[in-house]
C-alpha positions as CSV (number, residue, x, y, z in Angstrom):
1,X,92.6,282.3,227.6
2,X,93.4,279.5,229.8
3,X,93.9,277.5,226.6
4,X,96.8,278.9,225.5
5,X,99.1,281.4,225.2
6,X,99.7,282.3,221.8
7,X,98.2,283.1,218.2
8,X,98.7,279.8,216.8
9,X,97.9,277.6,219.7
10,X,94.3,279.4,220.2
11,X,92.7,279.1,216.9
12,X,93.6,275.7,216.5
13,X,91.7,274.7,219.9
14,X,89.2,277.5,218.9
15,X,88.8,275.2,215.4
16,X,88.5,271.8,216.9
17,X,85.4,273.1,219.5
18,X,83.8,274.4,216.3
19,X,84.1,271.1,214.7
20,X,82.3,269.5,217.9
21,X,80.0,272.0,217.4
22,X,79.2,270.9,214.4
23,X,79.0,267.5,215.0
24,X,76.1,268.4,217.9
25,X,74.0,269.9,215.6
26,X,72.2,273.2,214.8
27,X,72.4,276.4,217.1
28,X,74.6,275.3,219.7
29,X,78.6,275.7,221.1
30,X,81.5,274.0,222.5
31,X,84.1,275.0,224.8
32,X,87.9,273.3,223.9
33,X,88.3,270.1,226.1
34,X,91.7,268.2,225.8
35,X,89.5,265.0,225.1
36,X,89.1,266.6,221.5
37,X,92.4,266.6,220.8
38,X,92.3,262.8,221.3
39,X,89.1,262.6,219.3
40,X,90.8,264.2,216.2
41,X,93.5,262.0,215.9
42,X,91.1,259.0,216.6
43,X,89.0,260.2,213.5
44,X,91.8,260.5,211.6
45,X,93.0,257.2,212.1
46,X,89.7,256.0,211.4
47,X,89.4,258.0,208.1
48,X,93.0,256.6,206.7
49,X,91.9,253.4,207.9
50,X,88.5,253.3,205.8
51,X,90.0,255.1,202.4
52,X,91.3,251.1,202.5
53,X,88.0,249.3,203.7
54,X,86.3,249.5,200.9
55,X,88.2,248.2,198.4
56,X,89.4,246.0,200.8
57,X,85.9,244.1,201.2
58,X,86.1,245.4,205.5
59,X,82.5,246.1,205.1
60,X,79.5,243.5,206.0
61,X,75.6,244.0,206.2
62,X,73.4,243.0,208.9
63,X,69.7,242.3,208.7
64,X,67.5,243.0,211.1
65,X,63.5,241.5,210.9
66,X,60.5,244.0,209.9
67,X,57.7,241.7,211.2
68,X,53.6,242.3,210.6
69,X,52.7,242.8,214.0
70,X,48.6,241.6,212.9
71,X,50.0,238.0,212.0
72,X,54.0,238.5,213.0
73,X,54.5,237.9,208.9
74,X,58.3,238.1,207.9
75,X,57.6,241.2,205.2
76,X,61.0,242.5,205.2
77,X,64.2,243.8,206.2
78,X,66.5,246.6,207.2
79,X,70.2,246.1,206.2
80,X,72.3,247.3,208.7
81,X,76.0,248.4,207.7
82,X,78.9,246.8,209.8
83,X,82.6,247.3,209.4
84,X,84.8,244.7,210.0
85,X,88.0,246.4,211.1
86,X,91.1,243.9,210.6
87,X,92.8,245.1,214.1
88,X,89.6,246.3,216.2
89,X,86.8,243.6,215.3
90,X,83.5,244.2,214.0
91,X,82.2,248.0,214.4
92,X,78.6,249.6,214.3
93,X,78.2,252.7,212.5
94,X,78.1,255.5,215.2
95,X,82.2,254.7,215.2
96,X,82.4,256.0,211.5
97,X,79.7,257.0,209.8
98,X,80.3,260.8,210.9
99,X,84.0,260.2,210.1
100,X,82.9,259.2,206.6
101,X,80.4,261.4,206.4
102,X,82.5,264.7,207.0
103,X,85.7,263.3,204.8
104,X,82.8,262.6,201.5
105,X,83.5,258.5,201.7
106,X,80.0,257.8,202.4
107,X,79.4,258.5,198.8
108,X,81.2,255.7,198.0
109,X,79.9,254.0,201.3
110,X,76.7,253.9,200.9
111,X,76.2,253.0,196.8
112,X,78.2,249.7,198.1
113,X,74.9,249.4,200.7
114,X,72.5,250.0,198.3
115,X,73.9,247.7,195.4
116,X,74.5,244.8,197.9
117,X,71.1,245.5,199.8
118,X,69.1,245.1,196.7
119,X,71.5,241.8,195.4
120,X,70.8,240.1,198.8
121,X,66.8,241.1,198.6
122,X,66.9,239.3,195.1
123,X,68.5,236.4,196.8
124,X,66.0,235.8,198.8
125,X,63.4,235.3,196.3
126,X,65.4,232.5,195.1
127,X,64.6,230.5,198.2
128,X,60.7,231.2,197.8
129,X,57.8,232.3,200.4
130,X,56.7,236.1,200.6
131,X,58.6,238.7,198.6
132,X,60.3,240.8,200.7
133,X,61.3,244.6,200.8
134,X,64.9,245.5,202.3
135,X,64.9,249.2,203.8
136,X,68.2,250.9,203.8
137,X,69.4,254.1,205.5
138,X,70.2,257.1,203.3
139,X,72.7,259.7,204.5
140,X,72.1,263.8,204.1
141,X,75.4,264.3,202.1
142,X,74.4,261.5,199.8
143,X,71.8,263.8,198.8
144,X,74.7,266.1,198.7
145,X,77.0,264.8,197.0
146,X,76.7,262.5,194.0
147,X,73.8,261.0,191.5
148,X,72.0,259.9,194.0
149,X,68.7,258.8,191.9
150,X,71.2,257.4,189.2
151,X,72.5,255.1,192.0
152,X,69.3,254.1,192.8
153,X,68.3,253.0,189.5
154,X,71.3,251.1,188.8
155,X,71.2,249.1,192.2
156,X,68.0,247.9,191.2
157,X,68.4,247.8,187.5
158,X,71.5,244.9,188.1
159,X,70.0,243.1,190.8
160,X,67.1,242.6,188.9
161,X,65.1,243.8,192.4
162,X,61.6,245.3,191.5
163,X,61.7,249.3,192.9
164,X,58.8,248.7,194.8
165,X,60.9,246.5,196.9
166,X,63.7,248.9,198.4
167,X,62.3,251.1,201.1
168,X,64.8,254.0,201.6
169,X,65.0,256.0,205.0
170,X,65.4,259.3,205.5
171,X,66.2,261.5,209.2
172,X,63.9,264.1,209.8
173,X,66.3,266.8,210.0
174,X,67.2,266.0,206.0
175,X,63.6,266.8,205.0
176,X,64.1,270.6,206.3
177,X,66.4,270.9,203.4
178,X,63.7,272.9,201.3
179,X,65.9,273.9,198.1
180,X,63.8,272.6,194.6
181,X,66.5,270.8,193.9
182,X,66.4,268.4,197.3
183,X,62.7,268.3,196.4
184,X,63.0,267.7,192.9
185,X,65.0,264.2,193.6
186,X,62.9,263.0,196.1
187,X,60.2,263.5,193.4
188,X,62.5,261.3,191.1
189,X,63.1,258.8,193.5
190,X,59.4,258.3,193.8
191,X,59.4,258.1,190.5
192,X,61.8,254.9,190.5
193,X,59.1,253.6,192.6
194,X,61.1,253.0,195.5
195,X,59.2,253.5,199.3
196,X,60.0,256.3,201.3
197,X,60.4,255.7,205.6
198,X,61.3,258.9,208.1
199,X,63.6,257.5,210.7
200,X,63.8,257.8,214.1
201,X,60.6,259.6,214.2
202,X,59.8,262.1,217.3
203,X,63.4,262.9,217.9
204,X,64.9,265.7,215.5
205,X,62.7,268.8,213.9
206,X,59.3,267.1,213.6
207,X,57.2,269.2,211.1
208,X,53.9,267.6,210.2
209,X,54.0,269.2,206.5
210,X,56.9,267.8,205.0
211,X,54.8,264.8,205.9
212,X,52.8,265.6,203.0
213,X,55.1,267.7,201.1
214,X,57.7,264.8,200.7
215,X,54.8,262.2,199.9
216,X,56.6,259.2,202.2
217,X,55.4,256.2,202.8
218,X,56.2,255.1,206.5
219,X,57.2,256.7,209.6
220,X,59.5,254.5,212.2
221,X,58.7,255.3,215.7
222,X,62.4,255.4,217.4
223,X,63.1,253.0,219.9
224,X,63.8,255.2,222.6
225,X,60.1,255.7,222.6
226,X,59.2,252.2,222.2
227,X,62.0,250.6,224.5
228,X,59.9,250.2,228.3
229,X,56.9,250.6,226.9
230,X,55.1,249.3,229.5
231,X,56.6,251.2,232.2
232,X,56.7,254.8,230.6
233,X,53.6,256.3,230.3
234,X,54.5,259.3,228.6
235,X,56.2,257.5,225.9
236,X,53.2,255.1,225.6
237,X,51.1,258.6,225.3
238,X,53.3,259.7,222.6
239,X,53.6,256.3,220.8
240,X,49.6,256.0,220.7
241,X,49.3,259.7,219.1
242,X,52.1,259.4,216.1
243,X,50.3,256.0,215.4
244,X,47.1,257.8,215.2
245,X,48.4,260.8,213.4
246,X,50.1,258.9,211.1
247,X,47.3,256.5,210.4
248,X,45.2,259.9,209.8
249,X,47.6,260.4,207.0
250,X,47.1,257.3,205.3
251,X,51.3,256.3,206.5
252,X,52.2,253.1,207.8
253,X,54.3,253.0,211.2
254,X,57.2,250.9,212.3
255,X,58.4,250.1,215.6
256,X,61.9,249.9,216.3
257,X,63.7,248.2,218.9
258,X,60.6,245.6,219.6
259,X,62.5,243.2,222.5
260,X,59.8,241.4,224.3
261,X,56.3,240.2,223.7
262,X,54.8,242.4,226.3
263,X,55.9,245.3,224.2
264,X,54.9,244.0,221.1
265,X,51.4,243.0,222.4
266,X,51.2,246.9,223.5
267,X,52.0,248.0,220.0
268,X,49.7,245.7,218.3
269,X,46.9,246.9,220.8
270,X,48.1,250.5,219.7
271,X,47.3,249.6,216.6
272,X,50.9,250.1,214.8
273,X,51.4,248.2,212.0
């Protein structure tokens, strides 16, 4: 009641800490704070801002090394998207990737990621040495919203990449989806012959048979497991156990967030690939 005093004033607060909600995750509530006032009209100035950025060019890839910790081989990369906003500099994706995510424009978004991910992997075979795969991040309402698997095909089809080059990652909490039709595209994008990753592995709804159900490839061990390695030894306990489990399953792991040779010695002793 303390948040106002009339009909219209209450469901609009009551609508903005549902939205909050929301953007928390499953089974959980908000209480109205003022801050979320500010919050909206932030998102919405990011939202008008990046119905622009893409045909504007705003947006820029990153790469970031996937390394074979047996003989530190380069063997790939992951492209990592960047926006860079013409009055606030460049941004990471936690400033609007849920922006773009609830107003649809990832669609858009991330085809532009996968098109220029595979063009730039196809680049680098130009300049010789190994032939490398280039990972990219998919987003829940791509699968959503869209051909995805259409997408897919046509990235690779005009950049000439081979499919078993693009390694595409997927959150854990987008493999609870267990519809036929979410499962029936992930069967057609292993049909492409494009790898499959988990993400962040170890911190949403870990479930040990979509594992097996979703026939990935990888799993990536998040990096707030991996990050003071050497100091933690819980996280080193859990580290060692996904690497075994996931060894036992015939998957490949990958460490993110590797700063320091001490924690990459740890991992290779670990036995992660």
């Amino acid at each position: 009641p303390s948040d106002g005093d009339d009909f219209t004033g209450l469901p609009r607060k009551a609508e903005l800490a549902t939205q909050q909600a929301k953007l928390m995750g499953r089974d959980t509530f908000c209480l109205y704070d003022e801050h979320m006032n500010t919050n909206t009209h932030e998102r919405l100035g990011i939202e008008q801002d990046l119905r622009q950025a893409l045909a504007r060019g705003e947006f820029v890839l990153h790469f970031q090394p996937i390394v074979q910790l047996e003989n530190n081989a380069l063997i790939g990369a992951e492209a990592l998207l960047r926006w860079q906003h013409p009055r606030r500099g460049l941004l990471g994706p936690d400033v609007f990737v849920a922006v773009a995510e609830q107003s649809g424009l990832i669609t858009g978004i991330g085809e532009w990621v996968l098109h220029e991910a595979c063009k730039e992997a196809a680049k680098w075979d130009s300049r010789g040495g190994n032939a490398l795969t280039v990972s990219v991040n998919l987003s829940a309402v791509q699968f959503q919203r869209g051909d995805l698997e259409s997408n897919i095909h046509k990235a690779l089809e005009n950049t000439g990449l081979a499919p078993s080059r693009l390694e595409l990652e997927l959150t854990e909490s987008m493999l609870l989806e267990t519809s036929d039709s979410f499962q029936q595209r992930l069967k057609k994008m292993k049909q492409l012959g494009v790898t499959l990753a988990i993400d962040d592995f170890g911190t949403g709804y870990s479930n040990l048979s979509y594992l097996q159900r979703f026939q990935v490839d990888k799993l990536k061990i998040d990096k707030s497991f991996v990050q003071n390695l050497n100091e933690n030894e819980q996280n080193l306990a859990i580290v060692k156990a996904v690497i075994q489990m996931a060894h036992s399953l015939n998957l490949e792991t990958i460490a993110e967030g590797i700063e320091d040779q001490q924690t990459q010695d740890i991992l290779r002793s670990l036995g992660s690939d």
